[in-house]
TIBA-743212 format. One record per residue (C-alpha): residue number from 1; residue in one letter; y, x, z; chain. Coordinates in nm, 2 decimals, m for minus. Layout:
N
<r torse="NUM" vextor="a" Y="Y" X="X" Z="Z" nuke="A"/>
...
END
This chain:
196
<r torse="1" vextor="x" Y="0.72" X="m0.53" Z="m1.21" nuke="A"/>
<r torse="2" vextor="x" Y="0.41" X="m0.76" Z="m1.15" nuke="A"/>
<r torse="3" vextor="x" Y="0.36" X="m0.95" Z="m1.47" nuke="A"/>
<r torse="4" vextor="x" Y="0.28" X="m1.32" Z="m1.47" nuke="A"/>
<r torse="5" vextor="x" Y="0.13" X="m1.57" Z="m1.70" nuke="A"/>
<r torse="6" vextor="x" Y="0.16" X="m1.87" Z="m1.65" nuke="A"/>
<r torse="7" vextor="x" Y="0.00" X="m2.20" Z="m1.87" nuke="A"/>
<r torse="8" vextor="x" Y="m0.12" X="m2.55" Z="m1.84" nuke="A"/>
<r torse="9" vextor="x" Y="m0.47" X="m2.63" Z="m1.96" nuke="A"/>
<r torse="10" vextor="x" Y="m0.32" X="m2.96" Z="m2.16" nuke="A"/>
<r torse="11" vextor="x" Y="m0.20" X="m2.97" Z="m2.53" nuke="A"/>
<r torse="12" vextor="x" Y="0.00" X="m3.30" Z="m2.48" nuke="A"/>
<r torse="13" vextor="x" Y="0.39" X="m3.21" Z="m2.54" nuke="A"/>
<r torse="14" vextor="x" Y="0.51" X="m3.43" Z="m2.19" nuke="A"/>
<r torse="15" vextor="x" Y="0.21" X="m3.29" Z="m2.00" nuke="A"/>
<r torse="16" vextor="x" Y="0.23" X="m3.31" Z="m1.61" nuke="A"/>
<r torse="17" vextor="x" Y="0.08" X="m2.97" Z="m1.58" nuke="A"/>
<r torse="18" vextor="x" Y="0.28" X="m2.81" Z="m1.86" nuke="A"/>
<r torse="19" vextor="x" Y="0.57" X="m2.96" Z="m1.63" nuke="A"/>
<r torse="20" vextor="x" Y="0.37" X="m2.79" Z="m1.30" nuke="A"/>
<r torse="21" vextor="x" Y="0.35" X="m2.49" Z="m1.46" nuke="A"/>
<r torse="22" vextor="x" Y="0.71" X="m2.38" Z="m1.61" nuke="A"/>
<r torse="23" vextor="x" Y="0.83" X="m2.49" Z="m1.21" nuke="A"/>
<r torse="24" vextor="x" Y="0.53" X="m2.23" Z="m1.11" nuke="A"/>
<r torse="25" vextor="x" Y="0.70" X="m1.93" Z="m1.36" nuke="A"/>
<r torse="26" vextor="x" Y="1.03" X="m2.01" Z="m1.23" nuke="A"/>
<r torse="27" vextor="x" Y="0.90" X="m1.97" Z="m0.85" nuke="A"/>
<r torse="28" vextor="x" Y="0.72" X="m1.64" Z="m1.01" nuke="A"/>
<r torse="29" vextor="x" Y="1.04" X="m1.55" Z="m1.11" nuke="A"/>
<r torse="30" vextor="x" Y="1.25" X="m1.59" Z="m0.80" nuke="A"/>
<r torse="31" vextor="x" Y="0.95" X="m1.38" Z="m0.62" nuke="A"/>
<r torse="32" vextor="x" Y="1.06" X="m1.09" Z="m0.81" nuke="A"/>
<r torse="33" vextor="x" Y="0.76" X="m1.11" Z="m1.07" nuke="A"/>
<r torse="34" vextor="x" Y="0.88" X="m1.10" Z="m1.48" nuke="A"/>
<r torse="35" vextor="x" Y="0.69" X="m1.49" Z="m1.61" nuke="A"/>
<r torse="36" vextor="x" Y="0.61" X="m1.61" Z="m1.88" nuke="A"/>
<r torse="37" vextor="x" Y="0.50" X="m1.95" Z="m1.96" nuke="A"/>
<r torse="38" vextor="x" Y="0.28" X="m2.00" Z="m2.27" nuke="A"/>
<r torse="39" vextor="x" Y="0.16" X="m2.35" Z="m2.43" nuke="A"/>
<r torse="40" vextor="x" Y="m0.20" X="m2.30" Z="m2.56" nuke="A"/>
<r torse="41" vextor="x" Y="m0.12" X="m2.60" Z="m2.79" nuke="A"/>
<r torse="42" vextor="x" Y="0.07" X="m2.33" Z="m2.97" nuke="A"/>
<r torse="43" vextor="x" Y="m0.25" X="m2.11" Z="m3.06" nuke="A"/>
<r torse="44" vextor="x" Y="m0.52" X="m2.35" Z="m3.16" nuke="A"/>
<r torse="45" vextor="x" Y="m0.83" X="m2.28" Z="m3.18" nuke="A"/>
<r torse="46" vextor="x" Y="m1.18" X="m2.44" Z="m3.27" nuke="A"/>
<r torse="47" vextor="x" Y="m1.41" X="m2.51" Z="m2.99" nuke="A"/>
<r torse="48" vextor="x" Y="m1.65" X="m2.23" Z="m2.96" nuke="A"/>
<r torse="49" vextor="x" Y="m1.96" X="m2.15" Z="m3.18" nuke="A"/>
<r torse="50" vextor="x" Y="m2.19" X="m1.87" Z="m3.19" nuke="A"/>
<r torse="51" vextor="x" Y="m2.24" X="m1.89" Z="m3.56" nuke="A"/>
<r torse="52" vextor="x" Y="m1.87" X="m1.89" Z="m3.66" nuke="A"/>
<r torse="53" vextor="x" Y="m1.80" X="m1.63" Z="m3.39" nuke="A"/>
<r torse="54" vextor="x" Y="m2.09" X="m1.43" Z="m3.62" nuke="A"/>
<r torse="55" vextor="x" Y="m1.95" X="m1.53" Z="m3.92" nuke="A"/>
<r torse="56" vextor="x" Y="m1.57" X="m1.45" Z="m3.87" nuke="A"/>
<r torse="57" vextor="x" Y="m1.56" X="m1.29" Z="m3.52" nuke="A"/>
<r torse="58" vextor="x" Y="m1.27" X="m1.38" Z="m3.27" nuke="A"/>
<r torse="59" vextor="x" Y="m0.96" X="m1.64" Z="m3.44" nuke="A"/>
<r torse="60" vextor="x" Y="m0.69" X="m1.49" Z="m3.47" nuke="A"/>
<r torse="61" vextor="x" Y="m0.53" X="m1.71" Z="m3.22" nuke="A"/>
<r torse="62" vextor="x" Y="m0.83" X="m1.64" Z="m2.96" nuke="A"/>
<r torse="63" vextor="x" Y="m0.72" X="m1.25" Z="m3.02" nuke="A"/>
<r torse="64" vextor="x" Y="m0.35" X="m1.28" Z="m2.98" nuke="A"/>
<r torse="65" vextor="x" Y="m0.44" X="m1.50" Z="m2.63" nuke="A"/>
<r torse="66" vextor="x" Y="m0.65" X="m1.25" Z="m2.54" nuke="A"/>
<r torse="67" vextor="x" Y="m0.35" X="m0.98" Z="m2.55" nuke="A"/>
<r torse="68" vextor="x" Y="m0.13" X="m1.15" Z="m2.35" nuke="A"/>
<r torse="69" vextor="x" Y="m0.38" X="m1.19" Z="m2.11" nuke="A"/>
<r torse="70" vextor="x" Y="m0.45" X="m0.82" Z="m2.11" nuke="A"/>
<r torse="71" vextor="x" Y="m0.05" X="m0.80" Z="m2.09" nuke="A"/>
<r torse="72" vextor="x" Y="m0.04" X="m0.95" Z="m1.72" nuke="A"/>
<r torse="73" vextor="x" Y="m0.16" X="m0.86" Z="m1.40" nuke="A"/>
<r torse="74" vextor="x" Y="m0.16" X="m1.27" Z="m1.29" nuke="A"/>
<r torse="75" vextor="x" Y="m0.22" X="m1.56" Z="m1.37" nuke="A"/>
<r torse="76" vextor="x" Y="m0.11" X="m1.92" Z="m1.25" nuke="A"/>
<r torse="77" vextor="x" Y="m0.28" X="m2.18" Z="m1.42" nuke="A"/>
<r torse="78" vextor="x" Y="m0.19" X="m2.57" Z="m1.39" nuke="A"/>
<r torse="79" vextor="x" Y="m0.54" X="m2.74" Z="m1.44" nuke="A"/>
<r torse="80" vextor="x" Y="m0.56" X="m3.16" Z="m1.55" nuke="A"/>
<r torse="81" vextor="x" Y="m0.86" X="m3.30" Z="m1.44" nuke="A"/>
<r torse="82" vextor="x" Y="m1.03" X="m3.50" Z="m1.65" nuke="A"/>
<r torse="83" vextor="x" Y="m1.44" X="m3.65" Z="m1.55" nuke="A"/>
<r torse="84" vextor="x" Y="m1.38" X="m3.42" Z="m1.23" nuke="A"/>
<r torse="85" vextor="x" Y="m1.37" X="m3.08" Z="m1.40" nuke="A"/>
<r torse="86" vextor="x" Y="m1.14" X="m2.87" Z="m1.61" nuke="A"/>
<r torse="87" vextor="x" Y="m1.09" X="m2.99" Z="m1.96" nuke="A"/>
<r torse="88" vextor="x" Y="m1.19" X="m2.87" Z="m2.27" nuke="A"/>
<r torse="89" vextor="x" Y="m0.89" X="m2.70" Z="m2.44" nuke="A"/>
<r torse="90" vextor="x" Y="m0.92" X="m2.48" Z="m2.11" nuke="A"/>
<r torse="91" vextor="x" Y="m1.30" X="m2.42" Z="m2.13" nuke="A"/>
<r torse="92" vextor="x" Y="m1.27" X="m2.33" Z="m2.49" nuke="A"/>
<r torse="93" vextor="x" Y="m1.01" X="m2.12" Z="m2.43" nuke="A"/>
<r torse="94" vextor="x" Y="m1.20" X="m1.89" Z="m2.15" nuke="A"/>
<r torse="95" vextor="x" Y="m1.49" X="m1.91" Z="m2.33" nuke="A"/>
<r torse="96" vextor="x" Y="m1.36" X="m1.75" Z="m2.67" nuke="A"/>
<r torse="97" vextor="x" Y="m1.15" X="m1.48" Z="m2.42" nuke="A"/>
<r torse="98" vextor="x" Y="m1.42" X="m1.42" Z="m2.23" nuke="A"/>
<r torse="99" vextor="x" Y="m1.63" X="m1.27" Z="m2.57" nuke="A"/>
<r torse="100" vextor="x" Y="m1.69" X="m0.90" Z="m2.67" nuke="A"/>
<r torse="101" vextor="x" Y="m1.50" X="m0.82" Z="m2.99" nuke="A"/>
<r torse="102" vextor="x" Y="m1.73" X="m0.55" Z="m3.08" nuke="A"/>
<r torse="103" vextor="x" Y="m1.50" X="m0.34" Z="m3.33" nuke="A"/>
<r torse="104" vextor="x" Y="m1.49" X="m0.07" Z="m3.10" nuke="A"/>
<r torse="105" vextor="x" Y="m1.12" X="m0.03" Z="m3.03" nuke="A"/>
<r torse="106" vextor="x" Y="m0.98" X="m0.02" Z="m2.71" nuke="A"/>
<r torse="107" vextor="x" Y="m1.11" X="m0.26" Z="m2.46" nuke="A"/>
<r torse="108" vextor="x" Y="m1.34" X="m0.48" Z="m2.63" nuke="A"/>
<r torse="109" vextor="x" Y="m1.54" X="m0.57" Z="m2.33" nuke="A"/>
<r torse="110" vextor="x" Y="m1.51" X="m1.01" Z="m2.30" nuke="A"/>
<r torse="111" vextor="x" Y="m1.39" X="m0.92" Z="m1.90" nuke="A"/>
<r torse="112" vextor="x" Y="m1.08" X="m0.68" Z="m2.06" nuke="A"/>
<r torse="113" vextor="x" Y="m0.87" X="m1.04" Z="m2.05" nuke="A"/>
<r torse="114" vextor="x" Y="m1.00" X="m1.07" Z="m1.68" nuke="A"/>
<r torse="115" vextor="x" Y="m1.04" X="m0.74" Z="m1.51" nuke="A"/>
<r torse="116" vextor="x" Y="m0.81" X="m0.68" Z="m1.23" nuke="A"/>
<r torse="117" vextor="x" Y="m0.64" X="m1.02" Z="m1.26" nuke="A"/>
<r torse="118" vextor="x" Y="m0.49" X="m1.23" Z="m0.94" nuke="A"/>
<r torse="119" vextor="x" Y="m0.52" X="m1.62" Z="m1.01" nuke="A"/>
<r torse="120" vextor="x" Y="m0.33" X="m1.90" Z="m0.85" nuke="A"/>
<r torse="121" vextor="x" Y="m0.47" X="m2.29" Z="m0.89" nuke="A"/>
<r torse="122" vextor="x" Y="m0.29" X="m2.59" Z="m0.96" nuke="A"/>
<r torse="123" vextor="x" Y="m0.33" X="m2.93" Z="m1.08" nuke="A"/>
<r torse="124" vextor="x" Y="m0.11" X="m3.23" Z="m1.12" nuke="A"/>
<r torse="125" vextor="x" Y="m0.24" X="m3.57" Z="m1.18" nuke="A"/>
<r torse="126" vextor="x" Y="m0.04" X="m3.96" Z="m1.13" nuke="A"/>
<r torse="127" vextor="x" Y="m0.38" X="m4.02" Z="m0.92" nuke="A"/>
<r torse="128" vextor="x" Y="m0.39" X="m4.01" Z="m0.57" nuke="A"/>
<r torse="129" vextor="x" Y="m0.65" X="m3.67" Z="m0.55" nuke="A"/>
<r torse="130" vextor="x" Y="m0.39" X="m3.47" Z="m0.78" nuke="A"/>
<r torse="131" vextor="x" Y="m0.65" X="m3.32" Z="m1.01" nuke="A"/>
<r torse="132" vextor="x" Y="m0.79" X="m3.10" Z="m0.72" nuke="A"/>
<r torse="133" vextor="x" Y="m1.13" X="m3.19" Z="m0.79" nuke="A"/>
<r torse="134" vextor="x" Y="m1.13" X="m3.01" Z="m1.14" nuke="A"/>
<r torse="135" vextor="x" Y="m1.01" X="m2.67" Z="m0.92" nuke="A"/>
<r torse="136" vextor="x" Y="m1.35" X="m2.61" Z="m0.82" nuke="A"/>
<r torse="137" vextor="x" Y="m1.53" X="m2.54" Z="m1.13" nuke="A"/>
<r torse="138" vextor="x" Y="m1.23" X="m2.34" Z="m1.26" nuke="A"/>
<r torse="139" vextor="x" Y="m1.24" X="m2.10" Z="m1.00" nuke="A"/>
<r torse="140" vextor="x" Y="m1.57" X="m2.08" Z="m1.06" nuke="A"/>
<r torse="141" vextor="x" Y="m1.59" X="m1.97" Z="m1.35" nuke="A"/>
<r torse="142" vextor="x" Y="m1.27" X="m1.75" Z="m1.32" nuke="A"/>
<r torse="143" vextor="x" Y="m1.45" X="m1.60" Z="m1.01" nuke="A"/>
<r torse="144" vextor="x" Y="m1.76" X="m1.53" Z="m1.23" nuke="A"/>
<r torse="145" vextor="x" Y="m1.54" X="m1.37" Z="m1.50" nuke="A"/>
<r torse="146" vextor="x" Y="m1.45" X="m1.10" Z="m1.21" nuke="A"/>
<r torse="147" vextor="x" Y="m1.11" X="m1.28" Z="m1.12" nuke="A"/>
<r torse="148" vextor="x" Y="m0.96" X="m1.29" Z="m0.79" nuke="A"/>
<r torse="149" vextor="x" Y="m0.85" X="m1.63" Z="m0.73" nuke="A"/>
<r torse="150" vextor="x" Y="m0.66" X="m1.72" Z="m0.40" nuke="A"/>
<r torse="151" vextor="x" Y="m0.79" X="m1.90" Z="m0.15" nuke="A"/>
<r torse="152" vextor="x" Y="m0.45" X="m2.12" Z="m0.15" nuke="A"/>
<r torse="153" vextor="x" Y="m0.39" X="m2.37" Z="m0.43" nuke="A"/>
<r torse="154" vextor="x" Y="m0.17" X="m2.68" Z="m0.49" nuke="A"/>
<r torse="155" vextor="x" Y="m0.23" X="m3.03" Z="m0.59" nuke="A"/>
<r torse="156" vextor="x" Y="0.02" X="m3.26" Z="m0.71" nuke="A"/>
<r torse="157" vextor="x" Y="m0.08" X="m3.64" Z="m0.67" nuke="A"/>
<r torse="158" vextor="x" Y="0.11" X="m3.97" Z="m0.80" nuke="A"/>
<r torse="159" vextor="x" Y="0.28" X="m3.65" Z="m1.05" nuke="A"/>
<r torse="160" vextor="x" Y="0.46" X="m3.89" Z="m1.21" nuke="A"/>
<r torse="161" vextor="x" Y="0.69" X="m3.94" Z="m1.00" nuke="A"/>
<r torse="162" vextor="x" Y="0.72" X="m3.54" Z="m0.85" nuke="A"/>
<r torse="163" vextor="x" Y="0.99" X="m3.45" Z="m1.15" nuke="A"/>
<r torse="164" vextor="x" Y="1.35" X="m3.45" Z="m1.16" nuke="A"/>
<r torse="165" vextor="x" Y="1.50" X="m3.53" Z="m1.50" nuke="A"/>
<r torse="166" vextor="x" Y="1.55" X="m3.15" Z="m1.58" nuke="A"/>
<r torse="167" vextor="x" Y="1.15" X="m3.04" Z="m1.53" nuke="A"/>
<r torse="168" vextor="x" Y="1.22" X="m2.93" Z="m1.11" nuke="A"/>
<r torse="169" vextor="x" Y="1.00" X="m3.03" Z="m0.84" nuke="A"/>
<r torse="170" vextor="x" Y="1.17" X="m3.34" Z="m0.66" nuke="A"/>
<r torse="171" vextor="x" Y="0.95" X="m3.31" Z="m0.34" nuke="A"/>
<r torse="172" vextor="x" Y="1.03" X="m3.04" Z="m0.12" nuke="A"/>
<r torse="173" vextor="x" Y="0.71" X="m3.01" Z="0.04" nuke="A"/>
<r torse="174" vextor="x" Y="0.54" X="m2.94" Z="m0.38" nuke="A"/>
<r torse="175" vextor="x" Y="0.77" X="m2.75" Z="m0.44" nuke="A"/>
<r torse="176" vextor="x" Y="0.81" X="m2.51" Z="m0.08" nuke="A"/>
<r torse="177" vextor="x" Y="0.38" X="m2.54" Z="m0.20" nuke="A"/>
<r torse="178" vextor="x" Y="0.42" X="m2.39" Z="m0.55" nuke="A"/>
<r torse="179" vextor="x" Y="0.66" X="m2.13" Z="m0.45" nuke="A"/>
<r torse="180" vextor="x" Y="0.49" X="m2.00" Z="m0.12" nuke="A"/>
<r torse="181" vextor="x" Y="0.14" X="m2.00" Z="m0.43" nuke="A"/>
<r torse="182" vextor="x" Y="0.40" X="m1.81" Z="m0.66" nuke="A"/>
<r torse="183" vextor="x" Y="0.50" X="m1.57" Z="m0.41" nuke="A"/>
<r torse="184" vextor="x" Y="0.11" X="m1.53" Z="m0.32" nuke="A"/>
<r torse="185" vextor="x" Y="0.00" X="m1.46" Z="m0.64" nuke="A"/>
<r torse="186" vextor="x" Y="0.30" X="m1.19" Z="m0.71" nuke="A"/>
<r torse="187" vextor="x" Y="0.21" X="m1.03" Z="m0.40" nuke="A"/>
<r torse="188" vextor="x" Y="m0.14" X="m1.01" Z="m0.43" nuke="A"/>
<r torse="189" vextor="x" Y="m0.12" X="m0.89" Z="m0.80" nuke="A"/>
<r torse="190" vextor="x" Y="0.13" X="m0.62" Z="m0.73" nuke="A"/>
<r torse="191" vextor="x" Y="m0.08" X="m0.50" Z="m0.41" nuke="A"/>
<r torse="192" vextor="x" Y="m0.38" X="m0.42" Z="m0.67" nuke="A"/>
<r torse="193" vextor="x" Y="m0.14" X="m0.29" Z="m0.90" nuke="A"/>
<r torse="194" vextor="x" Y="m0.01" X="m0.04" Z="m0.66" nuke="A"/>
<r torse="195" vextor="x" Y="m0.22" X="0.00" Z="m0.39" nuke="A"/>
<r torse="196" vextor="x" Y="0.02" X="0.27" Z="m0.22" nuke="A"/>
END
């Protein structure tokens, strides 16, 4: 079974995009993939530094992150924009993932949380762009990481108002949106999983 994870790139407990995202594991879900949603708020970490990285080598929370990346074949991530790009909880978080650990076991290559991966792209904002102008520079940098992000990605303007009281999508046409992504993402990530 194709393996999803899916998160929000916001710490804030009533978070749009944490909303966005648990809708996006339960269309996962329903397209036959096993989800699971994770709140980075629940594995701090402090922003990155080359010195403490060479002091005390990957947090703790940074390593247990990095193995349930290495878990999953996918990855659905629900972006905020904030100044027109991703924010920093989300930077800091690839960029500690993204680091060698060095100690020689296993995989300790900074791509091993990467490799192989299938992302889909989303962002919810109560503006009228829906956070899609942070989308480019996180598929940048996913891209550069050797992540094969869809082509397809959904923004979710005035978000707001797109809930129902119990977290679901109230607008059809989001919600047929994050599905159809969900379905994409399952799809493409069980394709590379088993080509035949």
């Amino acid at each position: 079974m194709t393996r999803v994870l899916v998160f929000a790139g916001s710490a804030r407990r009533d978070s749009l995009n944490k909303k966005l995202a648990r809708a996006a594991a339960q269309s996962a879900r329903e397209a036959g993939a096993e989800a699971s949603f994770v709140d980075l708020d629940d594995y701090p970490i402090p922003l990155y530094h080359g010195d403490l990285e060479a002091a005390s080598g990957m947090p703790e929370n940074a390593r247990k992150l990095r193995d349930l990346f290495i878990a999953h074949d996918a990855l659905l991530i629900a972006s905020p924009e904030n100044n027109a790009s991703m924010t920093a909880l989300l930077k800091n978080t690839i960029d500690w993932l993204s680091r060698d650990l060095g100690d020689g076991k296993g995989d300790a290559s900074g791509l091993a949380p990467w490799r192989g991966k299938v992302a889909g792209l989303m962002a919810a904002s109560p503006g009228g762009f829906g956070g899609v102008r942070a989308l480019p520079h996180l598929r940048q940098v996913l891209s550069t990481l050797g992540v094969t992000v869809l082509g397809a990605q959904v923004a979710v303007p005035r978000a707001h108002e797109a809930f129902a009281a119990d977290g679901s999508l109230a607008d059809e046409r989001v919600a047929r949106s994050v599905r159809a992504l969900a379905e994409s993402v399952t799809q493409a990530a069980g394709r590379l999983k088993d080509p035949d």
